[in-house]
N, C-alpha and C positions, 0 to 999 in steps of 0.2 A: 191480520196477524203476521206478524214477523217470522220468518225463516229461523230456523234454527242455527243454531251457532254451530260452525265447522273448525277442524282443526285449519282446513283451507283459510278461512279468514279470520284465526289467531296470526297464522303467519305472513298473511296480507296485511296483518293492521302491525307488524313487529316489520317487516321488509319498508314501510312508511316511517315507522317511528326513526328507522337509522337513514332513510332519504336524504343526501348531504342535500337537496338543495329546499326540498319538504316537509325534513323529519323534522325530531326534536332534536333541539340545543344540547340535551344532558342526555339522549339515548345516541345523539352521534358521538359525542366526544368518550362513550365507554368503551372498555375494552375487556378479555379475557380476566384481568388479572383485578380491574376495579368491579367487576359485576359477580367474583365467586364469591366474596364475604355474604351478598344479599342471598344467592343462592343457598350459603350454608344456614343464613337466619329465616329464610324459608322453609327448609327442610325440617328445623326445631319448630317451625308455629304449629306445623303440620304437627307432628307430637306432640304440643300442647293441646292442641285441639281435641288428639286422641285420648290423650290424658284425662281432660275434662269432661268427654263424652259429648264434644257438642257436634254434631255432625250437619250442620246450619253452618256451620262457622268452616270444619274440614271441607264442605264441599270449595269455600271460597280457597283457604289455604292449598288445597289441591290444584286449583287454579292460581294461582300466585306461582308456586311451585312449577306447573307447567310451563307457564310463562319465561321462569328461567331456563327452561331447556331450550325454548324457542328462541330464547336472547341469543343463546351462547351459537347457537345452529344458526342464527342469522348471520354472526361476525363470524362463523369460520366456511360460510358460502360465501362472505364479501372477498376472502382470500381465498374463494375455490379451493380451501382443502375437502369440506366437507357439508354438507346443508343437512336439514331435518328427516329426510327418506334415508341417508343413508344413516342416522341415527335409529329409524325403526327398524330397517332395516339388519342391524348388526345387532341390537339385542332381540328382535325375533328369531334370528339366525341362534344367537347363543343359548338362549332358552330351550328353541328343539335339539341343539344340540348336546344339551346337558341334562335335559328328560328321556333316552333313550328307552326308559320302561314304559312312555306315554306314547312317544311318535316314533321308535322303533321295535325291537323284538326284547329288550331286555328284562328285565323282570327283578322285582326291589319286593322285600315279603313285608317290609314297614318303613317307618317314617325316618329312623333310626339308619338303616342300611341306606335307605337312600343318601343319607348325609354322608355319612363314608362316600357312595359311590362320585356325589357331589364334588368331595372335595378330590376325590382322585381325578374324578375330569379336566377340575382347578388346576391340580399342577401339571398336568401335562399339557397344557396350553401357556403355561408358563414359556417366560424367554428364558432359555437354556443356557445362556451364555454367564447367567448367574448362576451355581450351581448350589446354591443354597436354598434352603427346605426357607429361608425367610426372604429369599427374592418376590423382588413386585408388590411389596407391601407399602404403599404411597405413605410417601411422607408428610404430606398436607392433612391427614385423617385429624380430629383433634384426638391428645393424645390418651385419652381415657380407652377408646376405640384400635388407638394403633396397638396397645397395649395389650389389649386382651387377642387380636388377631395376631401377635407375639409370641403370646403365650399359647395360644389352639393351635399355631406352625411346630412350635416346639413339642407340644403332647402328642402331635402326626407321628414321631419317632422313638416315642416313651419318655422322653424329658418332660415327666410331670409329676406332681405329687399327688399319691394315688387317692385320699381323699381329703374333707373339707378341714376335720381334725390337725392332719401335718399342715396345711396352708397356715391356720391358726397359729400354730408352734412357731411356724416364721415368723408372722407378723409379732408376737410376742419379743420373741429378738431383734426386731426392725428396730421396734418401739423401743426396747432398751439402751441401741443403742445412738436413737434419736435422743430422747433422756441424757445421755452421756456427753452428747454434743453441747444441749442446752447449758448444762450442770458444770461444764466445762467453758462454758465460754466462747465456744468453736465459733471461727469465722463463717460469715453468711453463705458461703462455697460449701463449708462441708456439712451446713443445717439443712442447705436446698437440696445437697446430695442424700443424707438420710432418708429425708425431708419425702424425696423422690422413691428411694426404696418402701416407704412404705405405702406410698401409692400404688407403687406395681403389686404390691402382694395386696391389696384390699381390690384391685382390680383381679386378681387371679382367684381370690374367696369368691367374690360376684362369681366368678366360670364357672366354675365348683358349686356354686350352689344358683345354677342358672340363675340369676339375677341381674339384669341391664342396669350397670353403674348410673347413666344417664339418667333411667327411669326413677332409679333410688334415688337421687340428690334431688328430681324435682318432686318428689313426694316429702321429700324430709324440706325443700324450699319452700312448699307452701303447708305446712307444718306449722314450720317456723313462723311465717306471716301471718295466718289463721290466730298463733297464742299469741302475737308479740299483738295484733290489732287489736285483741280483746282485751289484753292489759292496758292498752291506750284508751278504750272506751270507759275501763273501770275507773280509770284515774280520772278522765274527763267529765265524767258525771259527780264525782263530787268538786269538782272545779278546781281539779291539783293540773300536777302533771310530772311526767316517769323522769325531769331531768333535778326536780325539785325531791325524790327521794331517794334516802338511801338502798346501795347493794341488798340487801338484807331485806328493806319491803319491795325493793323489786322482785328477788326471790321469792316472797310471797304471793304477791301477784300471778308469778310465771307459774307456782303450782296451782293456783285456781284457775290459771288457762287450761291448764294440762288436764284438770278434775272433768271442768267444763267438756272441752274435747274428748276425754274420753266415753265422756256421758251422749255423747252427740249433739252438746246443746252450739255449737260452734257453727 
């Protein structure tokens, strides 16, 4: 029977893969900047996976995902800034350091206050030299994500709107005055600019009504694919097809996906 797999020989077999003279061809020639895209498409399978409830499938995705830490820790131990220990090493560190009611004397009466106390640890660990309550908020996050960490900075100081109600009332105005863009003609500058405002505020409803934007689009994504494939199977059984008819019986169609789906027959 085989030994069990170590973190020791993940990073044995990732220290070979970038081997200039043993690795591989396409794990030598990566670098920081070519391996965070896969990193970020790992980090989603991992949520789809969650999404899906298949935990067969997270176990591997977890492992894929690791894998990318171990990449990134191998190239920056080639340039000796930093290898994988001191990667566990630093968020072990931060983690005790930011549960003092676990592994020191402090004391959190719920789940609630700890978050508060959370985020005040957050900013005082902050670089200073930014004196901004929205310092250190990476620019690479996608921006569904930077967006709402945006807006939880600015509610840190009461710059918020106190509930889901007045959020609505803005997006109302967003939208009208997207509408006005359209209806007008407005160049592609200022339809993307609207365009954009009403993202931020459908992103700020999500806060408000604790809802992960993320989570919601891939719920409404596979919605979407659930009716649109059962329309394609209605139309395939009698030997048509969705390009052969019109708006109107596709409309029909799409509300007997919807009947269906709602019925649970989908």
């Amino acid at each position: 029977m085989a030994s069990p797999s170590t973190i020791e020989q993940l990073l044995a077999i990732m220290a070979r893969l970038r081997d200039p003279e043993r690795g591989c061809p396409w794990d030598i020639e990566q670098d920081f900047a070519s391996i965070a895209p896969y990193t970020i498409e790992e980090a989603y399978e991992v949520a789809d996976a969650i999404q899906r409830g298949a935990l067969d499938d997270l176990r591997d995705e977890l492992g894929d995902l690791l894998l990318q830490v171990v990449f990134h820790a191998q190239m920056a131990s080639e340039q000796q800034a930093f290898d994988f220990s001191d990667v566990v090493a630093s968020i072990c560190d931060k983690m005790v350091r930011r549960h003092p009611h676990v592994f020191g004397d402090a004391v959190v009466k719920d789940a609630a206050a700890q978050t508060v106390a959370w985020e005040a640890l957050k900013r005082a660990e902050r670089d200073h030299t930014d004196p901004s309550v929205l310092a250190d908020i990476p620019g690479g996050l996608p921006e569904w994500i930077r967006a709402r960490k945006l807006q939880k900075r600015a509610a840190s100081v009461g710059f918020d709107w106190p509930d889901a109600e007045q959020v609505l009332a803005k997006l109302d105005e967003e939208l009208g005055e997207l509408r006005h863009e359209i209806a007008t003609e407005a160049p592609r500058e200022r339809l993307q600019d609207e365009f954009g405002d009403v993202l931020f505020v459908m992103c700020n409803l999500a806060r408000k009504l604790d809802i992960d934007p993320g989570s919601a689009l891939r719920g409404a994504n596979a919605k979407f694919e659930r009716r649109f494939r059962h329309m394609e199977s209605l139309v395939a059984s009698k030997g048509e097809s969705l390009q052969a008819l019109s708006l109107e019986q596709q409309d029909l169609l799409w509300s007997a996906a919807r009947q269906a789906d709602h019925q649970g027959e989908l």
